[in-house]
N, C-alpha and C positions, 0 to 999 in steps of 0.2 A: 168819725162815727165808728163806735164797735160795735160789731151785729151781736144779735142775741140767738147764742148756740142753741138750736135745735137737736129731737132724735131725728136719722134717716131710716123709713122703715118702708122696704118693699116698694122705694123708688121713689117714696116721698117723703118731704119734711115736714115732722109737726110735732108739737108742744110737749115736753114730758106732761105725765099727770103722778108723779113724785112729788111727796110734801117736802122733803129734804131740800134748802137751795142753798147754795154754797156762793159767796162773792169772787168774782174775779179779778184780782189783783195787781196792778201795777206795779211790779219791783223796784220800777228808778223813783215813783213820787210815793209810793205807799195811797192811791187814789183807785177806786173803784170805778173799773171798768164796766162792768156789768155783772149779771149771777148767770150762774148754771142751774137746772134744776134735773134729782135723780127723775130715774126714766122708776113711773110704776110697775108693780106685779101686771097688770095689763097691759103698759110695753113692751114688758119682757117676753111674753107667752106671744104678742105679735110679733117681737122681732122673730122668735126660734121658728116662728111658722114662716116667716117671708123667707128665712135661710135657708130652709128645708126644702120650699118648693126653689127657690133659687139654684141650689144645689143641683136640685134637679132638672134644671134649664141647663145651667152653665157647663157641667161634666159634659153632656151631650154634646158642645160643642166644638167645630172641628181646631185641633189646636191652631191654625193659623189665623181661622177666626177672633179666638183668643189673644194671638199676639198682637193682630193689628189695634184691639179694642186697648191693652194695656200700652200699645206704644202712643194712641193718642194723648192718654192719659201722662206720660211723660214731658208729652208736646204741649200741652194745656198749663200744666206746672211751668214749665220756661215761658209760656208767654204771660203767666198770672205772678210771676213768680215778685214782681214789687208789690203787687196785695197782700201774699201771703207773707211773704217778710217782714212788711209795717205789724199783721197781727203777730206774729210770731215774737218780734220784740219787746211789743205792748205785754203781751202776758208771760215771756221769761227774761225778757230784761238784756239778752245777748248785743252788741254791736250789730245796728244795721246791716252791713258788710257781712259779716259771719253768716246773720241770718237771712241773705239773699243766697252767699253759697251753700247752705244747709238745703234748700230749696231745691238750687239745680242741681247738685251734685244727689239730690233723692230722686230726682228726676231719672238718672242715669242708674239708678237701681230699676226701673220701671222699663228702661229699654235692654237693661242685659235680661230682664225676666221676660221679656216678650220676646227674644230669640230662645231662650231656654223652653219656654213653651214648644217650641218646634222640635227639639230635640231630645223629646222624653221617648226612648226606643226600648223597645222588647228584644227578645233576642230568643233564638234556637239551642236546643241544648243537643249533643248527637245519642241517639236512642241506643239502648242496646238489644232492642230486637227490632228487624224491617218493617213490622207491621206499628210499630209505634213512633208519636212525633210527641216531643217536648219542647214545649215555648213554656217563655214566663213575660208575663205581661206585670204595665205600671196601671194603675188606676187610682184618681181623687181618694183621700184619706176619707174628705168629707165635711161636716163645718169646721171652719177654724175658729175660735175667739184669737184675739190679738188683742194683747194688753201691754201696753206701753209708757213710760215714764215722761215725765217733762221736762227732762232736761235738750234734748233733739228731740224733741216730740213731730217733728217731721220726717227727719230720717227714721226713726226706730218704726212707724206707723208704715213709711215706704216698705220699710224693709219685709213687714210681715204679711201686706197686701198685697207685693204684686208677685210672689210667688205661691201665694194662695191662689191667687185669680191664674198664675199660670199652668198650675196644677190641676188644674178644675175645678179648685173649692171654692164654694160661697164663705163670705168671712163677716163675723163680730167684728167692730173695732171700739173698742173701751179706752178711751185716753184716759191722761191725767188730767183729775181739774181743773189743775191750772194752767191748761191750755187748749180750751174748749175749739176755740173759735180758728186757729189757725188748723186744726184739724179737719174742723168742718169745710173747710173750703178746699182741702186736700180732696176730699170723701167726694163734694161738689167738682170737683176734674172729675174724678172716675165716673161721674153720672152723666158727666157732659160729654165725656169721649164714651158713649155707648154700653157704657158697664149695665147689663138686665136689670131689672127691678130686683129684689132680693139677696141679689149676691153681694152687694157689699152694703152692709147695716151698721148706723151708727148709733151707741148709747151710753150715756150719760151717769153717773150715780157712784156711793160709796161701795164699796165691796159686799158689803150683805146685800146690797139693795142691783148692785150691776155686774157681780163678778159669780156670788155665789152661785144665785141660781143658773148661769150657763156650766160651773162647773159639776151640776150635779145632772145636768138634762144629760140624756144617753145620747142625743142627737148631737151634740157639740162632740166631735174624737179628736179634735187638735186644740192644743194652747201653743201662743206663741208669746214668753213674757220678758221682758226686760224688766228691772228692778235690783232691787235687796235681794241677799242671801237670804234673810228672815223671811219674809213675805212668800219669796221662790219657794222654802220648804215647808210653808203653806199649801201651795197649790200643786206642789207635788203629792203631802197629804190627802188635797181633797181629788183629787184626780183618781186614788185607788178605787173610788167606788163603781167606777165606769172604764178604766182601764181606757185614760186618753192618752195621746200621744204628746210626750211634750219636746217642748227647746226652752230652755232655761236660760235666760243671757244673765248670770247675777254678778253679785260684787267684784269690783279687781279692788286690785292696793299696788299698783307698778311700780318694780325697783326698777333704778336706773344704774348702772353699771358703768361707771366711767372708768377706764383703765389705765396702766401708767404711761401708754404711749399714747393715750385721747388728742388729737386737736383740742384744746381746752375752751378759745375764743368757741370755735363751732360747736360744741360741743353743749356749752353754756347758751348760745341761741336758740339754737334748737329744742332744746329742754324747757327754757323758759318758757317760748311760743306755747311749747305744748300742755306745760305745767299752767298756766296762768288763763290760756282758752277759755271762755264760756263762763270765767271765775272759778278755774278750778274743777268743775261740776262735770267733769267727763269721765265714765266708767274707765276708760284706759289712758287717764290722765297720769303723769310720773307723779308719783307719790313718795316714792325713797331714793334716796340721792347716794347710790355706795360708790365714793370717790377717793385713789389712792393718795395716801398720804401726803408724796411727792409734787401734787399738784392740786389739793382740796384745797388750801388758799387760795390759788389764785383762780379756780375756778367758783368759788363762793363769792370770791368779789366781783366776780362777772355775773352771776346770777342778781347779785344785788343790784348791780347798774342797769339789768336787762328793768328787774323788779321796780325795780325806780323809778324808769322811763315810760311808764305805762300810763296810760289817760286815763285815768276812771270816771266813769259819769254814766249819763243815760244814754242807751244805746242809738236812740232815734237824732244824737245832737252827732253832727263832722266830727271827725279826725277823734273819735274815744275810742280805745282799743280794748276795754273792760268795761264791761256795764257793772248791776248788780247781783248779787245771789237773789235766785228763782225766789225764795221763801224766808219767811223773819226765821222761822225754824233753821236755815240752812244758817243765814245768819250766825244766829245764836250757837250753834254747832261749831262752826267753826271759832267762836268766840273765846268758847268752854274749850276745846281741844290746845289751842294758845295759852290759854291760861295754865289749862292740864301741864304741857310742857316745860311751861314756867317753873312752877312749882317741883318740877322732875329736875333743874337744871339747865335747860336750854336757855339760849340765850338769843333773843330777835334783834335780828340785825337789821333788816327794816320793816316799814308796816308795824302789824300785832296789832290792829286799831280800826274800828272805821276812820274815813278820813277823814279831817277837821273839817273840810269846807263842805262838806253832802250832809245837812243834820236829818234829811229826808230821804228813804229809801234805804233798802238792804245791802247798804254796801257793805265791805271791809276790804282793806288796802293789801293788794301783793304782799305776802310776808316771807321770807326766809329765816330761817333757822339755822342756827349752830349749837353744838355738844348736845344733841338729841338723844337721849339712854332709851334703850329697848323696850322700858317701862313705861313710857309716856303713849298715853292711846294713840297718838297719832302713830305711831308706828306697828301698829297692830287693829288697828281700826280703819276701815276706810272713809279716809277725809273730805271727801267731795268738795273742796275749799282750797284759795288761791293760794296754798300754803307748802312751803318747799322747805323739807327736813335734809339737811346733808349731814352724812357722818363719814369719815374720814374710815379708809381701812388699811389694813398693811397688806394683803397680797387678794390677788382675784380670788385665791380660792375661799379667803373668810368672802368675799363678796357675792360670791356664788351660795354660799350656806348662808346668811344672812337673809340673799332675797327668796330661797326655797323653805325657807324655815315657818311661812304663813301654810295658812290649806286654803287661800285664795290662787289661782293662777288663771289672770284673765291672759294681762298685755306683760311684757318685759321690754326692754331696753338695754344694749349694750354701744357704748361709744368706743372703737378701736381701732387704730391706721394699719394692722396685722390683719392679714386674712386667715391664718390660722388661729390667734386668740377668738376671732369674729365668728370661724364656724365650732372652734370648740365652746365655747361659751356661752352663741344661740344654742349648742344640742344639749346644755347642762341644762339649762332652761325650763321651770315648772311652769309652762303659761300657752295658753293657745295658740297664742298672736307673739311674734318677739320682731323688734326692729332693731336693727345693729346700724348706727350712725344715722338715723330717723326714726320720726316719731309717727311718721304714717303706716299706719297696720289695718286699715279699714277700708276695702275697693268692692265694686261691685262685684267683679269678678274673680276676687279671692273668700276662702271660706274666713268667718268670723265667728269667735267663739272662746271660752273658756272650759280648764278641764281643774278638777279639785273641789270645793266649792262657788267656785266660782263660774258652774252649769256645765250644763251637755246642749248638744246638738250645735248646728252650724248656720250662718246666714250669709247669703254671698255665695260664691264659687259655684263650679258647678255640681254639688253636691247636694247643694240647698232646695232643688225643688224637690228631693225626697225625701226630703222632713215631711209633704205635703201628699204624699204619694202611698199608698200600700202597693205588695209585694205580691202576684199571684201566679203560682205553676199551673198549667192544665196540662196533663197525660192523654193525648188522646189515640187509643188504638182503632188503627183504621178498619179492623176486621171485629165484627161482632162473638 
């Protein structure tokens, strides 16, 4: 059974009244799950109200109150967390498996934000006359919207909730359509673990109809977006008329940096795992393969074996390690981008195809590439596709100008057995996030983020809950 997504407003669940309804899609069989329908100009003006008074419930309360409610909400997700994974696959199509750890590991976003709630402190400044005291105090920014993508459309949604909620703020959350429903039952923990009526609102709709109007209301002061670059400087745009607060998570396009003393076998694991995830579809997914000369063959034939050996199918069937891409669109993108490099020269060494035996569903098979030129979009566009470009280079330092040569810099990667190439190399580094011999760059408890075009602001660490936070000095003389 797939349930039919509802808005959440002010503690309860009930029917858009939007004429706009959008199908929910299937990736592995292309079969219609169910629709979504947008939330009306009459849910909207409910939601902004239920957040307002929400807002106003939930700041007041004592932060330890606050944490216990957001750690149930953690606890609720690990015990729900095979619910939420069967929908979560149904509508992006990810491996079972993946999309059970997407679940608990957002969960563990949920309990570093419920200690961070405890630990939002003021502080003393030393006055320079007796009769005066300076403190600066932290207080709720205020609503948040949270708009997030469908690719981890569980994590990204974690990510902006429960540092909202630890903060004080009441929060919007605007998913992507096509993945209504495994959100809703994210949204359904928070109600279950004692989350107030109002504070955390769920709605539905395209962007005129569910984004615009909170970015124009004065009562929304925070956004929190995951997405495009294009889109991001959207809502950077619309954000000037109110002067919100933003965190921008947009585009990467991650070089990979294999050096002449790489581990090559490890090297090629690693990369692949991480190239190849989700299908590809990971904002800090490796996406440029800059590999020295003296060893891009044989680490291109390891990529191909890794690429090789991958199961593709539907994510709900055993032992598949790739499902399909979220959308026929992404699909197609990546179809067009193959071909693009085709035509540029490159040469597919495997894949470049959906696969023969899936005539149904958005697949397309692991692809690797060889003799990729700088001109072919893929290496200046970000690919979101199971698609791995290697070009061979003659010294680290073209590899270093090579990968800072975009104005994306989300994620990097450097593979090296030298601890000196390892810390000169991460600090040349145009990108937020750099992993040197892994591909993990995303914990609760470190900051995440992009700098360049590829956004500001941070999520994770503990820096994050004062994205959610304003800033305030009081001067007060104790003598009239």
């Amino acid at each position: 059974m797939y349930p039919t997504p509802e808005l959440f407003i002010d503690g309860n669940w009930r029917a858009a009244s939007g004429t706009r309804v959008v199908p929910v899609v299937n990736p592995a069989n292309e079969e219609i799950l169910g629709e979504v329908r947008d939330a009306g100009p009459a849910d909207v003006a409910a939601i902004l109200a239920s957040a307002e008074a929400g807002f106003a419930r939930w700041r007041s309360e004592a932060p330890w109150k606050r944490s216990d409610v957001i750690r149930r909400i953690a606890a609720l997700m690990r015990e729900r967390a095979d619910e939420i994974a069967r929908l979560l696959t149904l509508e992006v199509g990810k491996p079972l498996a993946e999309a059970k750890t997407e679940v608990v590991s957002s969960a563990d976003h949920f309990d570093w934000a419920a200690d961070e709630a405890r630990r939002v402190y003021g502080y003393a400044v030393g006055a320079r006359a007796p009769e005066s005291r300076l403190r600066v105090e932290y207080e709720p920014v205020g609503i948040a919207l949270a708009l997030t993508a469908w690719n981890f459309p569980i994590n990204l949604a974690a990510r902006k909730i429960c540092m909202a909620l630890a903060a004080g703020c009441s929060v919007i959350v605007r998913p992507a359509e096509e993945a209504p429903a495994c959100i809703a039952a994210l949204i359904r923990c928070c109600a279950d673990a004692g989350v107030p009526p109002g504070v955390v609102n769920l709605v539905f709709g395209s962007p005129e109809n569910a984004v615009v109007p909170f970015m124009e209301a004065a009562a929304v002061r925070k956004v929190s977006f995951t997405g495009s670059t294009r889109v991001g400087k959207l809502l950077i745009g619309q954000s000037a008329g109110t002067v919100k607060r933003l965190t921008m998570e947009l585009g990467g396009h991650s070089p990979v940096l294999v050096l002449e003393d790489a581990g090559v076998d490890a090297a090629a694991k690693t990369a692949a795992a991480a190239k190849f995830r989700n299908a590809g579809q990971v904002c800090v997914a490796p996406s440029r393969f800059y590999v020295h000369r003296s060893i891009a063959g044989r680490f291109t034939e390891r990529m191909v074996e890794e690429a090789s050996a991958i199961r593709v199918g539907d994510g709900m069937m055993p032992g598949i390690t790739m499902g399909p891409m979220a959308t026929s669109r992404q699909r197609d993108r990546a179809e067009a981008m193959v071909e693009d490099a085709r035509r540029a020269g490159a040469r597919v060494l495997c894949g470049g195809s959906r696969p023969k035996d899936l005539n149904r569903g958005y697949f397309y098979a692991p692809t690797v590439l060889a003799d990729v030129p700088d001109t072919a979009a893929i290496m200046t566009e970000e690919p979101f596709a199971p698609v791995a470009p290697i070009i061979p280079v003659a010294s680290t330092a073209e590899a270093i100008a090579h990968a800072n040569r975009l104005e994306m810099g989300l994620a990097a990667y450097v593979f090296t057995q030298s601890l000196e190439q390892a810390t000169r190399v991460s600090e040349a580094m145009q990108a937020g996030v750099v992993g040197v011999n892994t591909c993990a760059v995303a914990f609760p408890e470190t900051p995440f983020g992009g700098i360049k075009q590829s956004g500001y602001g941070r999520e994770g660490g503990d820096s994050a809950i004062y994205e959610y936070l304003n800033t305030k000095f009081v001067h007060t003389r104790l003598t009239a």
